[in-house]
C-alpha positions as CSV (number, residue, x, y, z in Angstrom):
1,X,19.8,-71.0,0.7
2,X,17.1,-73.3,2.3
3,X,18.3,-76.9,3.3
4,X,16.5,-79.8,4.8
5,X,17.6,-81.2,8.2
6,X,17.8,-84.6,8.9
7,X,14.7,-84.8,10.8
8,X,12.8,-83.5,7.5
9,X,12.7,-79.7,8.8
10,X,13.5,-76.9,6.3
11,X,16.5,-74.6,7.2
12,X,15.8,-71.0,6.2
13,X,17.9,-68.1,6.8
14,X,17.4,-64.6,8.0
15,X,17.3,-62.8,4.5
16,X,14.6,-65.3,2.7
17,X,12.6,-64.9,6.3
18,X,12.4,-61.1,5.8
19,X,11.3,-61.4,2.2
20,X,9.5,-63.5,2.4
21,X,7.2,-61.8,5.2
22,X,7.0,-59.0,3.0
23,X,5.5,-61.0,0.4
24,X,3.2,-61.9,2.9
25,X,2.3,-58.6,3.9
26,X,1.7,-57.6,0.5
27,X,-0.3,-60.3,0.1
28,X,-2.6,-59.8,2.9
29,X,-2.7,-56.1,2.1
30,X,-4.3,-56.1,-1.5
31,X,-6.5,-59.5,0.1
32,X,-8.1,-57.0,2.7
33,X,-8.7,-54.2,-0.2
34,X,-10.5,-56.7,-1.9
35,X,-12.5,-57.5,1.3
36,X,-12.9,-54.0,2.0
37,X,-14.2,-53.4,-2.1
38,X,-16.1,-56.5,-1.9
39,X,-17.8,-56.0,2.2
40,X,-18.9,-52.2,0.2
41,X,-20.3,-53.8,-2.3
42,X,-22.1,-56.5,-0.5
43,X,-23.7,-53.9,1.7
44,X,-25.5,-51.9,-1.3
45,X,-27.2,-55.0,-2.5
46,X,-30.3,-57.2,-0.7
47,X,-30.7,-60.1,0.6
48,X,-32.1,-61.5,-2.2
49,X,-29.3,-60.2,-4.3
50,X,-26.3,-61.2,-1.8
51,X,-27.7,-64.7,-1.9
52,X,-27.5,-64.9,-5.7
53,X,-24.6,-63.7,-6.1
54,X,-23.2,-66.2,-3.8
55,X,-24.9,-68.8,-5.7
56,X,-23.4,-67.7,-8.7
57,X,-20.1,-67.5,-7.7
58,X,-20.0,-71.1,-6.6
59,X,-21.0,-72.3,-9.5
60,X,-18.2,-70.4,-11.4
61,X,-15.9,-71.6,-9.0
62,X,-17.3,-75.3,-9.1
63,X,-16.9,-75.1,-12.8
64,X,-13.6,-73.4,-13.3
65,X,-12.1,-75.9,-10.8
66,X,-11.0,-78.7,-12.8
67,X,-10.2,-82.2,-10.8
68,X,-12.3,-81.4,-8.1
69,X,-15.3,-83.4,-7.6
70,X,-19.5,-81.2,-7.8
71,X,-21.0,-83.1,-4.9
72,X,-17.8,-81.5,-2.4
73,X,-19.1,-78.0,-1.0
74,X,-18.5,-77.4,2.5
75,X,-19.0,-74.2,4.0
76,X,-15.4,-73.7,4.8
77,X,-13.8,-74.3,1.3
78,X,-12.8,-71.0,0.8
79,X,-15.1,-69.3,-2.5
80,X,-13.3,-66.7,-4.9
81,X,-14.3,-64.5,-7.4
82,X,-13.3,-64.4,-11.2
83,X,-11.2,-61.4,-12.3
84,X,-14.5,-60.7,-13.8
85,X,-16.2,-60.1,-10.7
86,X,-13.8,-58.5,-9.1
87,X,-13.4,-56.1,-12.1
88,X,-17.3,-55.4,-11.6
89,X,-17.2,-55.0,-7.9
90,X,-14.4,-52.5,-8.5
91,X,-16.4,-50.7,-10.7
92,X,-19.7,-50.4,-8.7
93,X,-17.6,-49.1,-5.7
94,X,-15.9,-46.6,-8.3
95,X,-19.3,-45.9,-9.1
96,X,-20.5,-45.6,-5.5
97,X,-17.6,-43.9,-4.5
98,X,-17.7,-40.9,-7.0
99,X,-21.7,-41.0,-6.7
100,X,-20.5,-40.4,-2.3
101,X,-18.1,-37.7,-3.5
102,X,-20.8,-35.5,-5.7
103,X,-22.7,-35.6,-2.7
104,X,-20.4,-34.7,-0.6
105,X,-19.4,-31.7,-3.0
106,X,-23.2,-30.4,-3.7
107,X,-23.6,-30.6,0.3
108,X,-20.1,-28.6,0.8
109,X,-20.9,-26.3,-1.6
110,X,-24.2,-25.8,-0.3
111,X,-22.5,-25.3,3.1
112,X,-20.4,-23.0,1.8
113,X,-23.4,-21.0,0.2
114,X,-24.9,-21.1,3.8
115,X,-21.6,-19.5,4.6
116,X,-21.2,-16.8,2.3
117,X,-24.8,-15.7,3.4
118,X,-24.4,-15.9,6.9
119,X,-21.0,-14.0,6.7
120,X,-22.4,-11.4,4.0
121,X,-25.7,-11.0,6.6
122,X,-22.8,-10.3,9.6
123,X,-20.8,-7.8,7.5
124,X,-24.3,-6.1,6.9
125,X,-25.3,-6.3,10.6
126,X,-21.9,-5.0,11.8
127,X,-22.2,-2.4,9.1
128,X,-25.3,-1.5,10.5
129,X,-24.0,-1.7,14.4
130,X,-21.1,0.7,13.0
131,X,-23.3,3.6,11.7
132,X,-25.8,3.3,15.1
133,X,-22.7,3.6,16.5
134,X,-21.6,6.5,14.7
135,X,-25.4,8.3,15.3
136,X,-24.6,7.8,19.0
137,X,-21.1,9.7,19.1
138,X,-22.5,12.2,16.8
139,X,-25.8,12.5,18.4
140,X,-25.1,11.9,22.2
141,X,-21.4,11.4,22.7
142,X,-20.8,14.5,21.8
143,X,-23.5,16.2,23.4
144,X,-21.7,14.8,26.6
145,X,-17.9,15.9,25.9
146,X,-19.8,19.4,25.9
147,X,-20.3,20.8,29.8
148,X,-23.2,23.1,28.8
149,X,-25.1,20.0,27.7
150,X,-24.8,17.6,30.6
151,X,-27.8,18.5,32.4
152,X,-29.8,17.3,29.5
153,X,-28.0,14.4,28.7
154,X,-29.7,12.3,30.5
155,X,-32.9,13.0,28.4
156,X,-31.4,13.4,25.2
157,X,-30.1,9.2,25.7
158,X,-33.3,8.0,26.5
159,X,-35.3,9.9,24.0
160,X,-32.7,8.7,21.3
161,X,-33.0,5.0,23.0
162,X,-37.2,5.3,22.7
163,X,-36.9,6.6,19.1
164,X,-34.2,3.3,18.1
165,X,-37.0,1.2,20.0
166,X,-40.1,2.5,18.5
167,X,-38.0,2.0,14.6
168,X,-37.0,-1.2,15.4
169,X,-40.6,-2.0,16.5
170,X,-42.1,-0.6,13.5
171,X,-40.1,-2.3,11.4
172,X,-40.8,-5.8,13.4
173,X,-44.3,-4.9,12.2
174,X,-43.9,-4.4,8.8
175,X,-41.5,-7.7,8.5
176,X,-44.9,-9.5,10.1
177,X,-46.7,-8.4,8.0
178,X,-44.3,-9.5,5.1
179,X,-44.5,-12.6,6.0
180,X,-48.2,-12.9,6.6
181,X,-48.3,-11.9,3.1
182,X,-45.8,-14.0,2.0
183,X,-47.7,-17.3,3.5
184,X,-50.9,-16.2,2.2
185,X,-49.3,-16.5,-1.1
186,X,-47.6,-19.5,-0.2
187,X,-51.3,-20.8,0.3
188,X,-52.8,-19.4,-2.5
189,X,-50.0,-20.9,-4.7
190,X,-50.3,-24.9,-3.1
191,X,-53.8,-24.5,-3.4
192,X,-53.4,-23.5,-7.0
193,X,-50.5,-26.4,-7.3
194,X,-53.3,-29.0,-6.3
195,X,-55.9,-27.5,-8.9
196,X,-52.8,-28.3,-11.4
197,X,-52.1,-31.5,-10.1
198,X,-55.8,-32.8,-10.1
199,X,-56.3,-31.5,-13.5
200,X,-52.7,-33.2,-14.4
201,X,-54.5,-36.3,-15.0
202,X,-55.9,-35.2,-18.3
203,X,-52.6,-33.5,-19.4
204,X,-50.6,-35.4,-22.2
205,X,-47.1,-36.0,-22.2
206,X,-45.9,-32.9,-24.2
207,X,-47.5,-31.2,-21.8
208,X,-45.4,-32.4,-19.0
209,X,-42.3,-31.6,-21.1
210,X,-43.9,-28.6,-21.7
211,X,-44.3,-27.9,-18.0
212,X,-40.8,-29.2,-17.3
213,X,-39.0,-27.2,-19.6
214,X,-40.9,-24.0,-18.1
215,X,-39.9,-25.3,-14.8
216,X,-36.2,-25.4,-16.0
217,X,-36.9,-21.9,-17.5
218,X,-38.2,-20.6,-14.4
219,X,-35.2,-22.0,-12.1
220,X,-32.6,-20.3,-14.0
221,X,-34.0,-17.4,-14.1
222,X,-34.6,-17.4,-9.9
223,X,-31.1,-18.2,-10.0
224,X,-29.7,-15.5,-11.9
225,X,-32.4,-13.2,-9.9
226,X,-30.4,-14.9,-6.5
227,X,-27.6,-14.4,-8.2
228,X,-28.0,-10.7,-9.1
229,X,-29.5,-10.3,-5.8
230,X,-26.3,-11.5,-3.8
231,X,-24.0,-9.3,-5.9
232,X,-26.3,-6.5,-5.1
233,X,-26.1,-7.2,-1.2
234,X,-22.5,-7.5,-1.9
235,X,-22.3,-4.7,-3.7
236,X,-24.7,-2.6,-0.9
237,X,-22.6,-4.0,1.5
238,X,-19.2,-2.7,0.7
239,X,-21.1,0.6,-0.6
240,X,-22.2,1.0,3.0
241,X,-18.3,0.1,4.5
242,X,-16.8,3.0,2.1
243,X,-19.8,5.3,3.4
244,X,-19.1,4.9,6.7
245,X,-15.1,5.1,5.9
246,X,-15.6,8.5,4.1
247,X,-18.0,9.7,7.5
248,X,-15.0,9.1,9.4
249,X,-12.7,10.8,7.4
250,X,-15.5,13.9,7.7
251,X,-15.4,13.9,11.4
252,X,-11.8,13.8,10.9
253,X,-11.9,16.9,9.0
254,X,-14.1,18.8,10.4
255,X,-12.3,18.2,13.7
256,X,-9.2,19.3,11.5
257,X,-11.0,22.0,10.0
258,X,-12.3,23.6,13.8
259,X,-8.9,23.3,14.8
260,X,-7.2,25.0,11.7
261,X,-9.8,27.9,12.4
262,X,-9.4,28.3,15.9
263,X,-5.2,28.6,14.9
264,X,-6.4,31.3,12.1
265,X,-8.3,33.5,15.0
266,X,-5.5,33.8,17.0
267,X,-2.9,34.5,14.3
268,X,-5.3,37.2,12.9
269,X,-5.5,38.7,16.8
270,X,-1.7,38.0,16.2
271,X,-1.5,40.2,13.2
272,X,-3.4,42.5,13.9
273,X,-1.2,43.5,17.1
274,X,1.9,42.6,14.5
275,X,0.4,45.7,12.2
276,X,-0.3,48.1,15.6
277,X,3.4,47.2,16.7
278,X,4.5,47.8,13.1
279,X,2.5,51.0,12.7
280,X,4.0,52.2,16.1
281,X,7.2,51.5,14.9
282,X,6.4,53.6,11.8
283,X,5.5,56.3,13.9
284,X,8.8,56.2,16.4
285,X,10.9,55.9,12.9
286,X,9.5,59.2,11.5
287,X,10.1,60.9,15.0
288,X,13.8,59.6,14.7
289,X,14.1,60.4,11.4
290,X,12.7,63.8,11.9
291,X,15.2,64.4,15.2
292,X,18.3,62.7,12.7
293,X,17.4,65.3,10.2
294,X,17.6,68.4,12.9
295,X,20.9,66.8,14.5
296,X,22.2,66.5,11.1
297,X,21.3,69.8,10.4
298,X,22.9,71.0,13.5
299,X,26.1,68.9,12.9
300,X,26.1,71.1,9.2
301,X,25.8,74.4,11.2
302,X,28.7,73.2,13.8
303,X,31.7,75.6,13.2
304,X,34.5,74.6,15.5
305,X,35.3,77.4,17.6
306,X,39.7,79.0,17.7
307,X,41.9,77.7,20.2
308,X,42.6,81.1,21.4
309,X,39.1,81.5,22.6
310,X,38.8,78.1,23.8
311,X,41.2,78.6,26.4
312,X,39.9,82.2,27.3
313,X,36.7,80.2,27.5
314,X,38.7,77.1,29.7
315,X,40.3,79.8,31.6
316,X,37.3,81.9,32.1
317,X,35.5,78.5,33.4
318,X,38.1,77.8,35.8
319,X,37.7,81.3,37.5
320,X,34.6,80.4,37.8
321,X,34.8,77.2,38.9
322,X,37.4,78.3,41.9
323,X,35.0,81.8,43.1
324,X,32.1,79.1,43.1
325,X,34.3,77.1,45.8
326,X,35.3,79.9,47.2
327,X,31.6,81.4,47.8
328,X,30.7,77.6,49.1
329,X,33.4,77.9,51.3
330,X,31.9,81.9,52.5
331,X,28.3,80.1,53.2
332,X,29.8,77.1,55.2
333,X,31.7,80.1,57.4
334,X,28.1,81.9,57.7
335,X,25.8,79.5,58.2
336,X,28.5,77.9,61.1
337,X,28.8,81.6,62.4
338,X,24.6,82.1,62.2
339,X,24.4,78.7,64.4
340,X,26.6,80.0,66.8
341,X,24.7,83.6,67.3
342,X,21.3,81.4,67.3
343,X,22.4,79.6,70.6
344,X,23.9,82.9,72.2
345,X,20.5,84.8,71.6
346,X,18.4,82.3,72.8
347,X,20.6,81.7,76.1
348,X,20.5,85.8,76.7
349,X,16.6,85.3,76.2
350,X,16.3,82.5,78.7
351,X,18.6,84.8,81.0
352,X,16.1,87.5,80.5
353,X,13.0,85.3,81.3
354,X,11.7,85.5,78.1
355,X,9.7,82.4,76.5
356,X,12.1,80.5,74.3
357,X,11.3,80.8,70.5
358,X,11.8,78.7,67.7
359,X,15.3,78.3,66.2
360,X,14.0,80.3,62.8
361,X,13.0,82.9,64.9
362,X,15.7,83.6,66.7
363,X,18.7,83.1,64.2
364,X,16.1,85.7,62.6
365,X,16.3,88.0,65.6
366,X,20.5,87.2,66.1
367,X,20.8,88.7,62.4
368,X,18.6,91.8,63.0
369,X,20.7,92.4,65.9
370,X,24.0,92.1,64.4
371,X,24.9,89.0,66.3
């Protein structure tokens, strides 16, 4: 609660302080909105305007301000305006504001027509810049990953760098002369334009509306022709991104298909040695079927022999078997026997003064002799 002190001073507490700052705040916000509405509306209007409106409001002021006294005006009694006023000052800058704000739109959305084009122009020029790029590997890269063609490389790049130049020159040339063309026209048409205008004077004014309304006529129909024309770069555009997609995937395939072939060659070579092996293997089958078939037949004709003769047979192979030793044993006595004559021969020889003759010779002689 406020109080009054007894030297007159009013005693306020914390609370109404706060609030009542607030209020204050409030206050001064909304008063500088309406200096801010009014300072923007004051700037639109002239001189000549900003003084009568000045004028005016004092006078409304003077009269609506009952008690005072006319002849009082000093410049710093403070002058308002009526709700009126304000009201129509709020609705000029409302006006203003939303006139600001269709500009602003028409200029962004002319920007962002500028844009469009200048992005729709890149995605052309890189589409462009991605099939050169694509003529290069298929025309000279590749011509370089081969070995048989690297002496010529060097010749084949700049004869595909003259023939780029010389098309991009030619077609410099004819875009010149496009647009010498075009500014002939361009000419031809003001020229025209002033005939129309000189002769306008004499024109009435259904002819105007006339003219106007062809003029209307004629815009729309550029703008559906810009219209058509952008959905046809568009449409170019992507046409040329799925053509250079779909030369990819060619390359793709035909380095597939190259490489699928190359496998087929060498299983072919690989069959073809499969069928020799299997035909060999034919081949060694019917011999072993043919020897199967004479075993076999064999095998039918076997008759197992009686157990009588089998051991006359074993008996009669272990005589055998024991004279053999016994005739290996004879030979060992013989040839032991022949060795020892050999030397005694050719000692008696040497005693005799005879030349010494081979040991063939004279185990030869020892056995004619009896030795």
């Amino acid at each position: 609660m406020a109080e009054t002190t007894e030297d007159g001073r009013i005693d306020i507490d914390k609370k109404q302080l706060v609030e009542l700052l607030e209020d204050l705040k409030r206050s001064n916000a909304a008063q500088q909105a309406e200096i801010d509405l009014s300072e923007r509306y004051i700037n639109r209007l002239d001189p000549q305007t900003h003084l009568e409106s000045f004028e005016t409001a004092s006078q409304l002021e003077m009269a609506t301000s009952p008690g005072r006294k006319t002849k009082v005006h000093t410049p710093e009694r403070q002058q308002l305006l009526t709700l009126e006023q304000k009201c129509d000052v709020a609705q000029s800058v409302h006006k203003q504001i939303t006139e600001d704000l269709k500009k602003a739109k028409d200029h962004s959305e002319r920007e962002l027509d500028n844009y469009k084009a200048t992005l729709e122009e890149a995605d052309i020029h890189l589409a462009e810049v991605k099939k050169e790029c694509c003529q290069f590997d298929r025309d000279i890269v590749k011509a370089l990953r081969d070995k048989k063609g690297v002496t010529m490389s060097a010749e084949k790049v700049s004869r595909y760098i003259e023939d780029k130049v010389r098309a991009k020159e030619n077609l410099i040339e004819k875009l010149y002369q496009k647009n010498t063309a075009l500014l002939s026209y361009k000419k031809k048409l003001q020229i025209q334009l002033k005939q129309q205008e000189e002769m306008g004077e004499g024109l009435t004014a259904m002819d105007f509306e006339q003219l106007k309304f062809g003029n209307m006529k004629c815009r729309k129909q550029l703008d559906e022709q810009n219209l058509k024309h952008m959905e046809l770069k568009l449409f170019a555009g992507k046409t040329l991104h799925v053509l250079n997609s779909e030369k990819e995937k060619l390359q793709t395939l035909t380095h597939e298909s190259d490489v699928l072939n190359g496998d087929i060659a060498l299983r072919m070579k690989i069959l073809v040695k499969i069928e020799e092996e299997t035909k060999q293997a034919e081949e060694e089958r019917n011999k072993a079927e043919t020897l199967n078939r004479k075993l076999r037949g064999q095998l039918a004709d076997f008759h197992i022999p009686h157990v009588l003769q089998y051991i006359k047979v074993k008996e009669s192979h272990g005589q055998l078997q024991k004279s053999v030793k016994e005739w290996e044993r004879k030979v060992e006595i013989a040839e032991m026997s022949l060795k020892t004559h050999t030397k005694s021969w050719a000692k008696l020889r040497i005693a005799a003064g005879a030349r010494p003759v081979p040991a063939q010779h004279a185990a030869i002689d020892a056995g004619l002799y009896g030795f």
